[in-house]
SERO-88172 format. One record per residue (C-alpha): residue number from 1; residue in one letter; x, y, z. Coordinates in steps of 0.1 Angstrom, whole numbers. Each point is the difference from the previous one (the first is absolute). Layout:
N
rec i->NUM aa->A x->X y->Y z->Z $
...
REM end
This chain:
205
rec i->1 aa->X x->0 y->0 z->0 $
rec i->2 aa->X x->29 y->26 z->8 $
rec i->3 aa->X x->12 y->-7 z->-28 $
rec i->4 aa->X x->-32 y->5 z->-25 $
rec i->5 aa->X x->-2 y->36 z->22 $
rec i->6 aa->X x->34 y->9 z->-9 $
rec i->7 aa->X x->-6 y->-6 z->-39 $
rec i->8 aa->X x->-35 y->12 z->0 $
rec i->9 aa->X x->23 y->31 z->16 $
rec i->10 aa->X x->23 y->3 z->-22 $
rec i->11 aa->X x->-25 y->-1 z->-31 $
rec i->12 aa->X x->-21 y->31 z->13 $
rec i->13 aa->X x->32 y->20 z->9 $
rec i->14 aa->X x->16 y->-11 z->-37 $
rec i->15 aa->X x->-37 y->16 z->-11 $
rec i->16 aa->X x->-1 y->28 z->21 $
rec i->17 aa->X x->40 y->10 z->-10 $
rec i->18 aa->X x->-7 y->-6 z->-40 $
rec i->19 aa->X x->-34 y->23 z->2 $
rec i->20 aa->X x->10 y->27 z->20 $
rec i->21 aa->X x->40 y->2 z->-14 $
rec i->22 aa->X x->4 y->-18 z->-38 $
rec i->23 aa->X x->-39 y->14 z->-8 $
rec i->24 aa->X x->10 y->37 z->8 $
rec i->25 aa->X x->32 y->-3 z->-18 $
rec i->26 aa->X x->-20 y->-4 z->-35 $
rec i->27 aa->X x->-33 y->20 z->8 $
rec i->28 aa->X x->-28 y->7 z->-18 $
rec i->29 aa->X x->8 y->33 z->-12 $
rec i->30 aa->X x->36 y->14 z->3 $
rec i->31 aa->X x->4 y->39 z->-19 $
rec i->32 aa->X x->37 y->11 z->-11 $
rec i->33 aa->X x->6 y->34 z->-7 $
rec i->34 aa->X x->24 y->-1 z->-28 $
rec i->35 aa->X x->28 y->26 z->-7 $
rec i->36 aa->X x->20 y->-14 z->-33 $
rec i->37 aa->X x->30 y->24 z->-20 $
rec i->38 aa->X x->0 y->-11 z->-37 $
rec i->39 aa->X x->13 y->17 z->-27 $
rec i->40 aa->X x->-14 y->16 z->-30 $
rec i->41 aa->X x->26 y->15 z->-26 $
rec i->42 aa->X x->-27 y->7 z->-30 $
rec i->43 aa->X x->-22 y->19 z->21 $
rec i->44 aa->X x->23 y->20 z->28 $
rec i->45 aa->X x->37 y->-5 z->-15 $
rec i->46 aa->X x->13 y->23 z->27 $
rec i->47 aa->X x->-14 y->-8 z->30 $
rec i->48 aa->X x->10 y->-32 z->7 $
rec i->49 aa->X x->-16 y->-25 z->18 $
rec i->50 aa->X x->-40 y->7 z->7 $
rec i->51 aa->X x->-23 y->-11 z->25 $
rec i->52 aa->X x->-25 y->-25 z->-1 $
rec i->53 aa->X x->-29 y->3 z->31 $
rec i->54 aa->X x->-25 y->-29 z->6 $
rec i->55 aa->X x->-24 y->-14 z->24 $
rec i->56 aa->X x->-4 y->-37 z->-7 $
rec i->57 aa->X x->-25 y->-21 z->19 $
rec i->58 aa->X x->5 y->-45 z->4 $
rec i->59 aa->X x->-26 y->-24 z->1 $
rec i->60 aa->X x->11 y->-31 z->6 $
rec i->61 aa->X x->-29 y->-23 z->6 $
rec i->62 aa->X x->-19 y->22 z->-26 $
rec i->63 aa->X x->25 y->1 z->-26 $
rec i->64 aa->X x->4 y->33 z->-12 $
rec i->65 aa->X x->20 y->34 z->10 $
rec i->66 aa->X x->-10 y->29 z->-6 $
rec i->67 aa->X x->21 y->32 z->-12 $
rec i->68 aa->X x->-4 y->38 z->6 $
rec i->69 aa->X x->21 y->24 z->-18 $
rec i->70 aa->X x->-2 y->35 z->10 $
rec i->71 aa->X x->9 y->34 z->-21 $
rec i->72 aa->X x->38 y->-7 z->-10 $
rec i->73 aa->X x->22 y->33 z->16 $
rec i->74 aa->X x->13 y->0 z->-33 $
rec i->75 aa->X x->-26 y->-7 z->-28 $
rec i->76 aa->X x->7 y->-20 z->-28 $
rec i->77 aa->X x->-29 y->-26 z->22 $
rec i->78 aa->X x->-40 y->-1 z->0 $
rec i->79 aa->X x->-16 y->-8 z->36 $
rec i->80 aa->X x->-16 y->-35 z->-1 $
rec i->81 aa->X x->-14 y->-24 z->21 $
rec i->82 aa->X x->11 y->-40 z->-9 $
rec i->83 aa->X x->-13 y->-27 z->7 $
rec i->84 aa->X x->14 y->-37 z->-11 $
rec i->85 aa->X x->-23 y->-28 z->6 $
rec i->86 aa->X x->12 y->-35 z->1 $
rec i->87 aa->X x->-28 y->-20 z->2 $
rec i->88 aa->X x->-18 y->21 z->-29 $
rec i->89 aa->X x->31 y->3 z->-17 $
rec i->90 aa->X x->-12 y->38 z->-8 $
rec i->91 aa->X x->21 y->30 z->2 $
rec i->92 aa->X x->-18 y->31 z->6 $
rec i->93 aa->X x->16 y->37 z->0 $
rec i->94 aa->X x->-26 y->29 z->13 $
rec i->95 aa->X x->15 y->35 z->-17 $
rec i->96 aa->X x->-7 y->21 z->31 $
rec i->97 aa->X x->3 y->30 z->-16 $
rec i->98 aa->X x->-30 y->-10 z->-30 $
rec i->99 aa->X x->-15 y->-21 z->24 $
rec i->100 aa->X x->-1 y->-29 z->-26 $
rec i->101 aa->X x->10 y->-34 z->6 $
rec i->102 aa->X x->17 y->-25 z->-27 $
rec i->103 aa->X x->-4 y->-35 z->3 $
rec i->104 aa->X x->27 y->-28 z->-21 $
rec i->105 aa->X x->11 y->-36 z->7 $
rec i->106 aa->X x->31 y->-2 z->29 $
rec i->107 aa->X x->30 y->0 z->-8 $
rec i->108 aa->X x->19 y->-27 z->18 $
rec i->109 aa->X x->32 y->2 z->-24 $
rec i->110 aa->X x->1 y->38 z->20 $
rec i->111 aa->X x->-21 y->1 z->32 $
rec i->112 aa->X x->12 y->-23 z->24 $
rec i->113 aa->X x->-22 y->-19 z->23 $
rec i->114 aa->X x->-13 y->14 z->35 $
rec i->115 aa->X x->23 y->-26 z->18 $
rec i->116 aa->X x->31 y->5 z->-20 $
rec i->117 aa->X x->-7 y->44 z->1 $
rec i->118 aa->X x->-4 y->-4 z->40 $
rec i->119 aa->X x->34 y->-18 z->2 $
rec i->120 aa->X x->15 y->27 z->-23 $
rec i->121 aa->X x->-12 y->30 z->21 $
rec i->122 aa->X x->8 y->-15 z->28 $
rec i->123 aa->X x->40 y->0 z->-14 $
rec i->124 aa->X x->-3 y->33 z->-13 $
rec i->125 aa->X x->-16 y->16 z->33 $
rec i->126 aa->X x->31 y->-21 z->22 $
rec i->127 aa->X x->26 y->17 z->-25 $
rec i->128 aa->X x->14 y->-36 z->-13 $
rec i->129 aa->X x->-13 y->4 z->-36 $
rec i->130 aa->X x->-2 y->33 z->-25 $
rec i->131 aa->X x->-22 y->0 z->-30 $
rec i->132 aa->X x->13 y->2 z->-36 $
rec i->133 aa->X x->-1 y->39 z->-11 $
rec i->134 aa->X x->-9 y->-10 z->-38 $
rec i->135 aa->X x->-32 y->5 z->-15 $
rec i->136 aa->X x->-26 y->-23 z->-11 $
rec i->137 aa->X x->-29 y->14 z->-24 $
rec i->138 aa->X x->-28 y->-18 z->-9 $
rec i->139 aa->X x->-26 y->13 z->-28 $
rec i->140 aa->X x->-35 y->-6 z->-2 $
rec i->141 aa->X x->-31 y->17 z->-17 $
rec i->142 aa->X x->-35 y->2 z->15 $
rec i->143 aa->X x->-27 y->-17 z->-17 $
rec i->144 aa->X x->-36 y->-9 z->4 $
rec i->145 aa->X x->-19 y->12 z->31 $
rec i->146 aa->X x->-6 y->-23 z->29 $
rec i->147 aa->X x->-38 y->1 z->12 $
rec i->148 aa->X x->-5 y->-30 z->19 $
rec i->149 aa->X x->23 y->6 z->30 $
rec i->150 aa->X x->-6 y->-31 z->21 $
rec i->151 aa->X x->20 y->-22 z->-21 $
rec i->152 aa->X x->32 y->20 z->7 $
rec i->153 aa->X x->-4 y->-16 z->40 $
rec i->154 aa->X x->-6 y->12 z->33 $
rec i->155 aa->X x->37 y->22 z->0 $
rec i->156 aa->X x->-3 y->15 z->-27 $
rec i->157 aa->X x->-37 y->13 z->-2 $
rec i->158 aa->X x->5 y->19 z->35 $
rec i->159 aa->X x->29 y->17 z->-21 $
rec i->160 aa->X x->-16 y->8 z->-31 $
rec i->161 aa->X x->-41 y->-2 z->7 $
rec i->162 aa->X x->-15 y->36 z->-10 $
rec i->163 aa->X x->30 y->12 z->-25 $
rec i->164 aa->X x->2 y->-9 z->-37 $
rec i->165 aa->X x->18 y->-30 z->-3 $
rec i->166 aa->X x->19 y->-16 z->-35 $
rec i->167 aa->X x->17 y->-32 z->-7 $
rec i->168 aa->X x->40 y->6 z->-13 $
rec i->169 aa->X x->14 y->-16 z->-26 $
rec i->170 aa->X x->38 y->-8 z->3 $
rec i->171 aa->X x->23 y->17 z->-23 $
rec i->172 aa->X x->37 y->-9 z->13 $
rec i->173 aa->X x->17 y->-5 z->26 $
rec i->174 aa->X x->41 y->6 z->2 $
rec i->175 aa->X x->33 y->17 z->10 $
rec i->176 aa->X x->-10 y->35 z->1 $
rec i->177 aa->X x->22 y->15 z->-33 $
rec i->178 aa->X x->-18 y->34 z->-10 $
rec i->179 aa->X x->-27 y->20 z->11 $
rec i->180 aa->X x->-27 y->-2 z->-26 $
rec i->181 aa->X x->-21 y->38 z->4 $
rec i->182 aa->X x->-32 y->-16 z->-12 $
rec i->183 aa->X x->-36 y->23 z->8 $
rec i->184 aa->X x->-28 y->-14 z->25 $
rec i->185 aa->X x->25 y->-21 z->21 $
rec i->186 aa->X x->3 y->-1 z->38 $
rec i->187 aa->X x->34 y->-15 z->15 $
rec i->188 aa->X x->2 y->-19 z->32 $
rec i->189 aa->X x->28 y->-6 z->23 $
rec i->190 aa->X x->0 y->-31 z->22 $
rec i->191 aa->X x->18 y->-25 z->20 $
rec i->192 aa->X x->-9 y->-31 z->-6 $
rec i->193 aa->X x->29 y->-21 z->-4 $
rec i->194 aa->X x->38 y->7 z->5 $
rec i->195 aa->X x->-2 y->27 z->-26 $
rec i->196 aa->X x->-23 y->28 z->-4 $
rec i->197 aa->X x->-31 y->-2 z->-29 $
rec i->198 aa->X x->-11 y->26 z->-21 $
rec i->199 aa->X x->-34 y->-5 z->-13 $
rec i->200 aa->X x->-12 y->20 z->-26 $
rec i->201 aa->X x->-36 y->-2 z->-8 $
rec i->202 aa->X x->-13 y->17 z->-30 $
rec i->203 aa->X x->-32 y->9 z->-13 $
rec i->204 aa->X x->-12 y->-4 z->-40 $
rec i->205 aa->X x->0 y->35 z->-18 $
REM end
C-alpha cells in the first residue's frame, strides 16, 4: 500500500510540475515586439541600415500568428495588419491605411510555421541569432472580390468582416534586385522568417 501512495504521488506531482511549468513555457498566446535593421540600397542609398517595427502575436494550439506593422519612421512601408493561418492555409493582409483586406493562398516556401517563428523570436529577443538584412519582394495583383466571408475561417473574418475584401494572385516571389515604380501598389514590410518580406500588392488600372 505505501508503495501504490508513493506512485500514485509521484504521478500527481509529475502532473502538477508539467501543467503549471512546461504548459506556461509554450502558452496560448505569446506577443514579440520586433525591432529588426535591414538594409535597403535602391530606396535610401545613404542612410544605411533601416528599421523594421512589428508586433507579432503566436498561437500555438490554434495555429496561426498574427502580425502588426505600424507607420515605418522612414516610409518606403504601408501599415498592415497579417494574419497567416495554418489550418486554412490563407494569408490575409488588411491595408490599414484603405481599410481593405487581401486574401491569397500561404506561403510556406516564405512564412514559416507558428512553432518554428516562436523558436526564432525567442533567439532574436535572447540576442543569440540576427536576421538577414537582404530583401525579399514578393508580387501579387488583386483580383476578384471576396463576398462570402465565412469561408476565409474564424481568424480571418474578425480581421477582415466589414471592409472590402479581394483574392491576390501571385506574381513572383525573389531576391529583391530593382525597385519596380509601378502605380496603384502598396508595399509591406514584415518579419516573418529570418529575413525581412516586402509585399507589394497592386491594384488593376
Amino acid at each position: 500500500m505505501g508503495l501504490l501512495v508513493l506512485l500514485l504521488g509521484l504521478v500527481f506531482v509529475s502532473m502538477y510540475v508539467y501543467r503549471y511549468f512546461f504548459i506556461t513555457q509554450l502558452p496560448h498566446e505569446r506577443v514579440f515586439p520586433c525591432r529588426v535593421l535591414y538594409e535597403d540600397s535602391l530606396y535610401s542609398p545613404f542612410k544605411g541600415q533601416l528599421e523594421l517595427h512589428e508586433d507579432v502575436k503566436i498561437y500555438l494550439e490554434e495555429n496561426y500568428e498574427q502580425i502588426n506593422v505600424p507607420v515605418p519612421q522612414f516610409g518606403g512601408s504601408d501599415p498592415a495588419d497579417i494574419i497567416h493561418d495554418f489550418q486554412r492555409g490563407l494569408t490575409a493582409y488588411h491595408d490599414i491605411t484603405l481599410d481593405k483586406c487581401y486574401v491569397i493562398e500561404l506561403n510556406t516556401t516564405i512564412v514559416m510555421p507558428p512553432r518554428n517563428l516562436w523558436e526564432l523570436l525567442v533567439n532574436v529577443k535572447k540576442g543569440t541569432y540576427l536576421p538577414q538584412t537582404y530583401i525579399i519582394q514578393e508580387e501579387m495583383i488583386a483580383t476578384e472580390h471576396v463576398s462570402d466571408m465565412e469561408q476565409l475561417g474564424s481568424f480571418i473574418y474578425r480581421l477582415c468582416s466589414g471592409k472590402e475584401t479581394y483574392r491576390l494572385k501571385r506574381r513572383s516571389a525573389r531576391r529583391r534586385i530593382s525597385r519596380r515604380e509601378a502605380g496603384n501598389c502598396r508595399r509591406i514590410r514584415h518579419l516573418e522568417n529570418t529575413f525581412v518580406v516586402e509585399t507589394v500588392i497592386c491594384t488593376k488600372s
